[in-house]
C-alpha positions in Angstrom: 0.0 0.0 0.0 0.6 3.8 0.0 0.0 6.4 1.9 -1.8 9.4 2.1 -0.8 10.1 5.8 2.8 9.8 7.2 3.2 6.2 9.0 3.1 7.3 12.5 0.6 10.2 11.8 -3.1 8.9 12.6 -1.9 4.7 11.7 0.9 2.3 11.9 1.2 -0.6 8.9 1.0 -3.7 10.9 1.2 -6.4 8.2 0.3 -7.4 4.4 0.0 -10.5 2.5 -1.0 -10.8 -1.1 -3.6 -13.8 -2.0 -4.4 -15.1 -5.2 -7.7 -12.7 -6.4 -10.1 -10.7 -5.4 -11.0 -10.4 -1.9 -14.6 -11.3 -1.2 -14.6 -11.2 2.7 -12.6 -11.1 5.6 -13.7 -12.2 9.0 -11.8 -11.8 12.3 -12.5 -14.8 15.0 -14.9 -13.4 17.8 -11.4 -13.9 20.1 -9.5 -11.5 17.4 -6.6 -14.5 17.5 -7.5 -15.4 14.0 -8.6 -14.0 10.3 -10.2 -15.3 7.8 -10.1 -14.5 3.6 -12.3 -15.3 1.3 -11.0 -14.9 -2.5 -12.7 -15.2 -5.7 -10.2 -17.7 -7.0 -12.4 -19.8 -4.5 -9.6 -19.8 -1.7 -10.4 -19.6 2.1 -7.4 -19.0 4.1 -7.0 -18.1 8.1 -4.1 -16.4 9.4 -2.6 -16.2 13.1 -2.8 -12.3 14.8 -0.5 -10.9 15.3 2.1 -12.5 13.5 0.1 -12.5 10.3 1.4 -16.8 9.6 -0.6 -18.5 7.2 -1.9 -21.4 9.4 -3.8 -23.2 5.9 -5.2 -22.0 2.5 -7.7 -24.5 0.3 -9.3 -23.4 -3.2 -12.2 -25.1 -2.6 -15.6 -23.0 -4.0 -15.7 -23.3 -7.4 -16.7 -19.3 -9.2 -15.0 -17.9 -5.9 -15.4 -17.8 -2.1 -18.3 -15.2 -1.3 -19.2 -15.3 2.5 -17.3 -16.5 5.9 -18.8 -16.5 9.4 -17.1 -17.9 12.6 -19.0 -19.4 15.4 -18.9 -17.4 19.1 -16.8 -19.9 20.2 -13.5 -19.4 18.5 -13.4 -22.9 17.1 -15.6 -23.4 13.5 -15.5 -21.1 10.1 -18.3 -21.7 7.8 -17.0 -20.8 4.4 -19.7 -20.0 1.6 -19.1 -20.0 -2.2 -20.7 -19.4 -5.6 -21.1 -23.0 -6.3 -23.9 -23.6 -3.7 -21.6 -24.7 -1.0 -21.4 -24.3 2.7 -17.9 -25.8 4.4 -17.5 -26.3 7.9 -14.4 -25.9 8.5 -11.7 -26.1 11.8 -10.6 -22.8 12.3 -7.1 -23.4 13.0 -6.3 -26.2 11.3 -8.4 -26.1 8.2 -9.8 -29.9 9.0 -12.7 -30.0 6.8 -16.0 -31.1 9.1 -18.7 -31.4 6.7 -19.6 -29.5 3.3 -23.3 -28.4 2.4 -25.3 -28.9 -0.3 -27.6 -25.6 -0.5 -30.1 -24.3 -2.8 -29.4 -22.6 -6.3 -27.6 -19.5 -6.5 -24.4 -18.4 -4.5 -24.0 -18.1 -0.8 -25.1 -14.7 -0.1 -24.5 -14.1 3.7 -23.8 -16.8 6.8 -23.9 -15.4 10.3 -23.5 -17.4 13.7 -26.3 -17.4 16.6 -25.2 -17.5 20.6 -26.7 -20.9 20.0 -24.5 -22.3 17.6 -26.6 -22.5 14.6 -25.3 -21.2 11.9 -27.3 -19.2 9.1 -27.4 -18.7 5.3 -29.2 -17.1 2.4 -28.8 -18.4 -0.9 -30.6 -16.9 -3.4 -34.4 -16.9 -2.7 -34.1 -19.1 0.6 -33.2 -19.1 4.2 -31.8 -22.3 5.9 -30.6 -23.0 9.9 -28.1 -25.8 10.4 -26.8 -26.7 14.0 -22.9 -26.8 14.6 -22.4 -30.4 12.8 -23.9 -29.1 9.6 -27.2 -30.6 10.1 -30.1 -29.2 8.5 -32.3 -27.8 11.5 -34.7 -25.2 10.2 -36.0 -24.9 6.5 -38.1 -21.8 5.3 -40.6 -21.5 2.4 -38.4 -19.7 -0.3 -38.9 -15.8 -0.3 -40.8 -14.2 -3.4 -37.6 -12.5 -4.2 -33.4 -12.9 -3.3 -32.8 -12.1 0.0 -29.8 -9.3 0.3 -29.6 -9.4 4.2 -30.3 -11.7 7.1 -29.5 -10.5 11.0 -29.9 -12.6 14.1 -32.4 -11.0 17.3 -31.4 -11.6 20.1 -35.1 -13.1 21.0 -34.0 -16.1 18.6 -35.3 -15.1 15.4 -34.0 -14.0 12.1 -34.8 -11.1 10.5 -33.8 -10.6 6.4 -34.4 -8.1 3.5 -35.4 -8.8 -0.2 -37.8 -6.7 -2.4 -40.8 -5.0 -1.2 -40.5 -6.2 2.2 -38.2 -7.4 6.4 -39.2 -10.4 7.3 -39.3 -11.9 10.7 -38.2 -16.0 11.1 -38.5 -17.7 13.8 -36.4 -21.1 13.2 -39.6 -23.2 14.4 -42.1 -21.8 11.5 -41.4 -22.7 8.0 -43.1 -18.7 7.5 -42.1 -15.5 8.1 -44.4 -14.4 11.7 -43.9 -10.6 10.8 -43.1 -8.4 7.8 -42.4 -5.0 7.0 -43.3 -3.5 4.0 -42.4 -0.9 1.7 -42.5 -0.5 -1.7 -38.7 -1.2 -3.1 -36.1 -3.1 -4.0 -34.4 -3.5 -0.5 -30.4 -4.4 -0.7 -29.1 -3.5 2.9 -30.1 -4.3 6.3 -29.1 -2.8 9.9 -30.7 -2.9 13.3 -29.8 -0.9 15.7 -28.1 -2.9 18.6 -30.9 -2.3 21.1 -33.5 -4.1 18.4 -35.8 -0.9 18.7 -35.2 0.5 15.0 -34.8 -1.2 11.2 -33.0 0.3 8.8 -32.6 -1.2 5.1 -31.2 0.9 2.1 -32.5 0.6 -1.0 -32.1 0.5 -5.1 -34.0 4.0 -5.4 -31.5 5.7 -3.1 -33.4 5.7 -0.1 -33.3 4.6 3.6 -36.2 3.1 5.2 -36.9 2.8 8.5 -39.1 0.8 11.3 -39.4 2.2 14.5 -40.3 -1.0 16.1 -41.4 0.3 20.0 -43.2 3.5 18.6 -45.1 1.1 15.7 -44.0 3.6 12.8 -41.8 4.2 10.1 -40.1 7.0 8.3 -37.5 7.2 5.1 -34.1 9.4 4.4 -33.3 10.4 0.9 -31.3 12.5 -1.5 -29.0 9.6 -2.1 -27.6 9.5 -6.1 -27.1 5.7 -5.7 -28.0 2.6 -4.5 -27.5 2.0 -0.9 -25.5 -0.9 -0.8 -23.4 -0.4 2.8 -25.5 0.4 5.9 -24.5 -0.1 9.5 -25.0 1.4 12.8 -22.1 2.5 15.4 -22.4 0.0 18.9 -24.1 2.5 21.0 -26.9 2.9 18.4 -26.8 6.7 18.3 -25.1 6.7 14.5 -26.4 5.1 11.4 -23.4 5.4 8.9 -24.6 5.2 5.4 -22.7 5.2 1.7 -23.8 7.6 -0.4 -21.6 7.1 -3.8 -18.0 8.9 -3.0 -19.8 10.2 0.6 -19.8 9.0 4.0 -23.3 9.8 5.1 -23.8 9.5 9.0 -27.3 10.3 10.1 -27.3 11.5 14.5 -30.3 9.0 16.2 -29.1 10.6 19.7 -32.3 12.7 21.6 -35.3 12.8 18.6 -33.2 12.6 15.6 -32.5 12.4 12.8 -36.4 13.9 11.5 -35.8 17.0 10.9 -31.6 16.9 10.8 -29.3 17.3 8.5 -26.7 14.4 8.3 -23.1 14.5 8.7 -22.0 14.8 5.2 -17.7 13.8 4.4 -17.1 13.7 0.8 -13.6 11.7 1.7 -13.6 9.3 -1.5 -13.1 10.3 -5.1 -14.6 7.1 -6.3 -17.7 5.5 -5.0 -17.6 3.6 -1.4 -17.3 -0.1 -2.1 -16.9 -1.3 1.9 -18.4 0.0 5.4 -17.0 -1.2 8.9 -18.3 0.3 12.3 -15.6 -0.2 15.3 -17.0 -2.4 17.6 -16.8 -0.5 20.4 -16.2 3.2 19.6 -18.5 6.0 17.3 -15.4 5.5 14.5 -16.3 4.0 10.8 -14.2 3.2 8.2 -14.8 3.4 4.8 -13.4 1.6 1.5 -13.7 3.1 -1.8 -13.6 2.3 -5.9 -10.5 4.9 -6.3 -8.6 3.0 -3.7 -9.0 5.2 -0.4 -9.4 4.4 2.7 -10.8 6.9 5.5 -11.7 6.8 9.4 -13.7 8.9 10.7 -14.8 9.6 14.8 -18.4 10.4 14.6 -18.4 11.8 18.0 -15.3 14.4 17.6 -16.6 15.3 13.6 -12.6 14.3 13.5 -10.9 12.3 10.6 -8.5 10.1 12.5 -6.5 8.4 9.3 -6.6 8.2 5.4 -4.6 5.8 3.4 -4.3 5.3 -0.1 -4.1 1.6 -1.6 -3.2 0.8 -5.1 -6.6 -1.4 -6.0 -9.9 -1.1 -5.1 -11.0 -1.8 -1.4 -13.4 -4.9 -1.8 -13.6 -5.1 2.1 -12.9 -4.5 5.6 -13.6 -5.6 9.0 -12.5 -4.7 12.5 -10.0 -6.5 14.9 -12.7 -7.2 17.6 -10.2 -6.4 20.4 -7.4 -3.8 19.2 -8.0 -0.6 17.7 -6.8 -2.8 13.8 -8.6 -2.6 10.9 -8.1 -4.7 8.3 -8.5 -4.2 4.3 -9.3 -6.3 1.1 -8.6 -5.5 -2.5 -9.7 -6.7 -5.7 -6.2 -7.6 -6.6 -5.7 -9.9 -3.7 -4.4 -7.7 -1.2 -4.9 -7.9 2.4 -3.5 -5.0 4.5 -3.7 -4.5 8.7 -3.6 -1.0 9.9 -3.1 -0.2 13.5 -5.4 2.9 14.0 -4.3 6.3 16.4 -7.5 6.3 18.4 
């Protein structure tokens, strides 16, 4: 990488390694001891933190490696790929425990409960398997592709598609609640606290469910789609993409109706990745032209900007140090050590 900022001077490099393609995903264990790439050559690899050693690497989804999740436990990665699969994998030693057989279409998203069932979306449909890769829940198949699914923490599932949020709950083969609006919804966020849905959409707005109050309310003025959506851990910022703009709407006392968001045009190419820390108001945001920015939300203060030479496909925070780490699409991955 290169640099915008001096080393020293809002970031230290920590380490880099170069994998084979694109990167799809990265995923920090919930521990921060490991992390995990997902490459659309079809890799999955896991590294050791801090010394950045390749522990094992297998090209094993054919079309490319598209989603990654590790259990809460520290000890499983389920890898997804474009070829319908789902591995189970151990973490640290790359033992393959079982492979999946899913529906058509790639592996959109996989996400972990406290439980240890694991989550997918696959095209049009939404599947539960326990931690030995058994089938435990199956759903009737959405009228649309899912683009989101998010664990509650009362057990069920919520996930976004077209027109509507739905609400699972693994014992019903149907959605028990949904939300509707009239678009084609490709993000989904709730707020930590579960009191407010947000989903961005294809016609460059922000919808939003006010779960406790029983209403709902949009944000606009966005020029593209809103692809990257997420909120910061104490639930009083929802950061937002719009095209080379960080967009970070204040929820804190009766906002944001009535506000006007907190606009940073820090990109000069549109914003490909979006990473809340997961502890303090900071984001960080990945763009098309190569940037990389972090912002405090609380201190309207840009803490580092660094300048890659791809892309940014992804990025994820180190759960434990103040570390963020960055894909590219030519293979790159890059950990930063962020001035807080």
């Amino acid at each position: 990488m290169s640099y915008l900022t001096p080393a020293g001077s809002g970031y230290e490099p920590v380490w880099s390694v170069t994998e084979g393609e694109y990167v799809n995903q990265l995923a920090f264990s919930p521990d921060g001891m490991h992390l995990a790439t997902a490459c659309a050559d079809g890799s999955v690899a896991v590294y050791s933190w801090p010394e950045g050693r390749c522990l094992w690497r297998e090209v094993v989804h054919g079309l490319g490696a598209s989603a990654l999740a590790w259990s809460r436990d520290n000890v499983t990665l389920a890898s997804g790929g474009q070829d319908s699969r789902i591995i189970i994998w151990s973490g640290t030693t790359g033992a393959k425990l079982r492979t999946i057989t899913c529906g058509r279409g790639w592996v959109e998203k996989l996400i972990w409960s406290s439980q240890h069932t694991l989550a997918g979306i696959t095209g049009k449909e939404l599947r539960i398997w326990n931690s030995d890769g058994l089938l435990v829940s199956d759903f009737v198949g959405a009228a649309s592709t899912l683009t989101g699914v998010e664990w509650q923490d009362d057990g069920s599932l919520l996930t976004c598609s077209y027109g509507q949020v739905s609400r699972w709950y693994p014992t019903k083969s149907n959605p028990v609640k949904t939300y509707e609006w009239k678009g084609s919804l490709l993000s989904l966020a709730v707020r930590p606290d579960g009191s407010i849905i947000a989903a961005g959409s294809q016609e460059g707005v922000i919808h939003l469910w006010r779960l406790k109050k029983g209403n709902e309310f949009q944000m606009g003025g966005y020029d593209v789609k809103v692809r990257h959506i997420a909120w910061s851990r104490d639930g009083c910022y929802l950061y937002t993409a719009g095209g080379a703009a960080l967009v970070i709407w204040d929820f804190r006392g009766k906002g944001p109706e009535g506000t006007r968001p907190d606009y940073q045009l820090c990109h000069d190419g549109n914003i490909t990745a979006l990473a809340p820390h997961p502890q303090q108001p900071v984001v960080a945001s990945g763009a098309e032209d190569g940037s990389l920015f972090i912002y405090d939300s609380s201190r309207y203060s840009a803490l580092a900007a660094v300048q890659s030479d791809a892309a940014i496909s992804f990025i994820t925070w180190h759960p434990v140090e103040s570390v963020i780490a960055a894909g590219t699409i030519n293979g790159g991955v890059h950990l930063l050590k962020i001035n807080m």
